[in-house]
C-alpha positions in Angstrom: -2.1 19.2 -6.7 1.6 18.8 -7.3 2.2 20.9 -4.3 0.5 17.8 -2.3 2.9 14.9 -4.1 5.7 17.6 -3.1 4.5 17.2 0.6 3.7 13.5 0.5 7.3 12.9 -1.0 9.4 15.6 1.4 7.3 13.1 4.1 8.0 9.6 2.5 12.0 10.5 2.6 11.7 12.6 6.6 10.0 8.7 7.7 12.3 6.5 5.5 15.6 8.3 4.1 16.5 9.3 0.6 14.7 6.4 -2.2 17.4 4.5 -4.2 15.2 4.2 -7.1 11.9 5.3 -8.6 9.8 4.3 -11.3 6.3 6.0 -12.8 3.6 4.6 -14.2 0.9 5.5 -16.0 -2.3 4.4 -16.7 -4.9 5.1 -19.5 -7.4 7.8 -18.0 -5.6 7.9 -14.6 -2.7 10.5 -13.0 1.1 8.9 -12.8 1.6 7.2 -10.5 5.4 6.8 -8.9 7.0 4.0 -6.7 9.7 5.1 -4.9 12.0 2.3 -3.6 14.0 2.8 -0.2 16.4 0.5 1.7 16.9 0.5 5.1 19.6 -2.4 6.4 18.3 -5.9 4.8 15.1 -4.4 4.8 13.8 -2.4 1.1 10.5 -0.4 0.9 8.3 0.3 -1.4 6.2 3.7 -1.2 3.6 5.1 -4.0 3.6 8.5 -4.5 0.8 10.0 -6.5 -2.5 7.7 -5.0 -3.1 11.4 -2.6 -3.0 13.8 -4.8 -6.6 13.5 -5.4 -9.4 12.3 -2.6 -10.4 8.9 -2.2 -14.6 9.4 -3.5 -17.3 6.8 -2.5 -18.0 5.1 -5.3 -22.0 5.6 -4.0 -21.7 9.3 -4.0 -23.3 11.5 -6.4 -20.7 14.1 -6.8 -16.6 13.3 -6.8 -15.7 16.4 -4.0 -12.6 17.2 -5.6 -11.1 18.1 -2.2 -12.4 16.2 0.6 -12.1 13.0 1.3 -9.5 10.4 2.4 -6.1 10.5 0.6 -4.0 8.1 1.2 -0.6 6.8 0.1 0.5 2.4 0.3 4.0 1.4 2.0 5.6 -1.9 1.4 8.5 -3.9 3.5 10.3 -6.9 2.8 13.4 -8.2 3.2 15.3 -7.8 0.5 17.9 -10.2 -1.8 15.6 -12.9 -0.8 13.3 -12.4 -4.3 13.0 -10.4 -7.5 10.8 -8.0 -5.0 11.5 -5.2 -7.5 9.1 -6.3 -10.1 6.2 -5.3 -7.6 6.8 -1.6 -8.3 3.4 -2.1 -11.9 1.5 -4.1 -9.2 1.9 -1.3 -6.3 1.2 1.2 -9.2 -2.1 -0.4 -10.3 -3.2 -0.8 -6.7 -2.4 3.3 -5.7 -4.5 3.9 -9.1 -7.3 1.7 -7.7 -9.6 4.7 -6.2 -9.1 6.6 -9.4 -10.0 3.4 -11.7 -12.7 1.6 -9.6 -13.8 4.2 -7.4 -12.5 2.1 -4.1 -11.9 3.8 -0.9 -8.7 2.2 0.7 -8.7 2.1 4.4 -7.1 -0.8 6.7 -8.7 -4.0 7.3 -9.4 -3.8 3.6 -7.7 -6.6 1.3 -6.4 -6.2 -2.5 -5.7 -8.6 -4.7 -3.7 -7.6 -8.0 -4.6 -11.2 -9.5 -1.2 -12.3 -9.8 1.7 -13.0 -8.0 3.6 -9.5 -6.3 6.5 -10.8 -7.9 8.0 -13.6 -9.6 7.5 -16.8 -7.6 5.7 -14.8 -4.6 3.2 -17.1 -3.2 1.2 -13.6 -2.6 -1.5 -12.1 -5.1 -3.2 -9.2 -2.4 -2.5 -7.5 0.3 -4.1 -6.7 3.6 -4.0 -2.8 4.5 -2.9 -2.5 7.9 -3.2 1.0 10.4 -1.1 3.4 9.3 1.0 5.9 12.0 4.0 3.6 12.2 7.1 4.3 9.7 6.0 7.5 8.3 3.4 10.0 10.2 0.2 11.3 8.9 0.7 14.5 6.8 -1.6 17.3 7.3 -3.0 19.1 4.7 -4.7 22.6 4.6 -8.1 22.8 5.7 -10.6 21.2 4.4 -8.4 18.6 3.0 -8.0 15.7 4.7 -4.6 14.1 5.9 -2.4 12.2 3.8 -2.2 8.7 5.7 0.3 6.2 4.8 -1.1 2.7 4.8 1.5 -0.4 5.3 0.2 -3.3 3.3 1.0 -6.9 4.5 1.3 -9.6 2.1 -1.3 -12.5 1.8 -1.4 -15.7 0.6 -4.5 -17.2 -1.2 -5.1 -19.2 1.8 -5.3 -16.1 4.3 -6.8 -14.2 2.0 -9.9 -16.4 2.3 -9.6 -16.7 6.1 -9.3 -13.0 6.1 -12.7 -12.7 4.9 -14.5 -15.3 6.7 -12.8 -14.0 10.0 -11.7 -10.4 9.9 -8.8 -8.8 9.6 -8.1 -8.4 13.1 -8.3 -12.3 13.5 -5.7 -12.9 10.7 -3.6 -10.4 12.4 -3.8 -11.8 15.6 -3.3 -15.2 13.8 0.3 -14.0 12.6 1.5 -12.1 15.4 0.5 -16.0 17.7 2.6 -17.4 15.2 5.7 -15.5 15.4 5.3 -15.0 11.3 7.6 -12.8 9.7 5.7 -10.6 7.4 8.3 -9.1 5.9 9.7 -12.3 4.5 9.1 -12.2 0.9 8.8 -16.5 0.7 7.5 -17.2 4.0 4.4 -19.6 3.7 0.6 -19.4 4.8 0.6 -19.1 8.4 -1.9 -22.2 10.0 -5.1 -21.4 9.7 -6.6 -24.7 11.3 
């Protein structure tokens, strides 16, 4: 499946340039994962590499296909020199090894929550997973394998986190786009959910 990371990664830099950095991590009983780090303007971006190279299984099916399914890769922006946004590289790791650990399937609308802040002093412990299509296209793959899709994740405070799941995604979204709110603003508070 390297030949896939090849793909995703010859993708990642045709959307958003060559990365500036990368780390890999790995964890125990899961494939490396990589964050690739890329900076466009005031704006930095974090991309995993390594989430796709195997299908995304329902965690209710009998049998793990091991080549159809959803694959998937996670895309952050924020602006940058406003926080130590750098350290979110283990928490964007342990999310992209998420369908590997717990069997998740990670589509948009969904929310994940790493349990601690993205970074030091980020008011944000998850993430909402938005539609992907916009910074970097959807990568075919060879039939039957399904396309790579690369899923922008919003930051979420506690506080829309819990909205979120009373009222939807699409709610919360509407909610911050009414508001004017800056999502790629690394300190930016909960946007009012009265």
């Amino acid at each position: 499946m390297a030949d896939v990371l090849a793909l995703v990664e010859a993708r990642l830099r045709t959307g958003l340039g060559e990365p500036g950095a990368r780390a890999a991590v790995t964890f125990l009983g899961t494939d490396r994962v990589e964050v690739l780090r890329f900076t466009d303007g005031d704006v930095v971006r974090y991309a995993t590499l390594g989430m796709s190279a195997q299908p995304m299984t329902d965690p209710t099916a009998a049998l793990a296909d091991p080549v159809k399914g959803p694959r998937a890769e996670l895309v952050l922006s924020v602006r940058g020199g406003l926080a130590d946004t750098d350290k979110v590289l283990r928490p964007l790791a342990v999310l992209a090894a998420s369908p590997q650990v717990e069997g998740l399937v990670v589509a948009p609308g969904a929310s994940l929550d790493v349990g601690e802040p993205l970074w030091p002093g980020a008011p944000f412990t998850s993430v909402l997973v938005a539609e992907p299509g916009g910074l970097v296209e959807d990568l075919d793959l060879d039939e039957p394998m399904d396309p790579v899709r690369f899923l922008p994740l919003l930051p979420m405070t506690p506080n829309e986190a819990a909205w979120k799941r009373v009222h939807g995604a699409a709610a919360l979204q509407e909610r911050w786009l009414n508001s004017g709110t800056d999502l790629r603003d690394p300190l930016r508070t909960s946007v009012p959910l009265g």
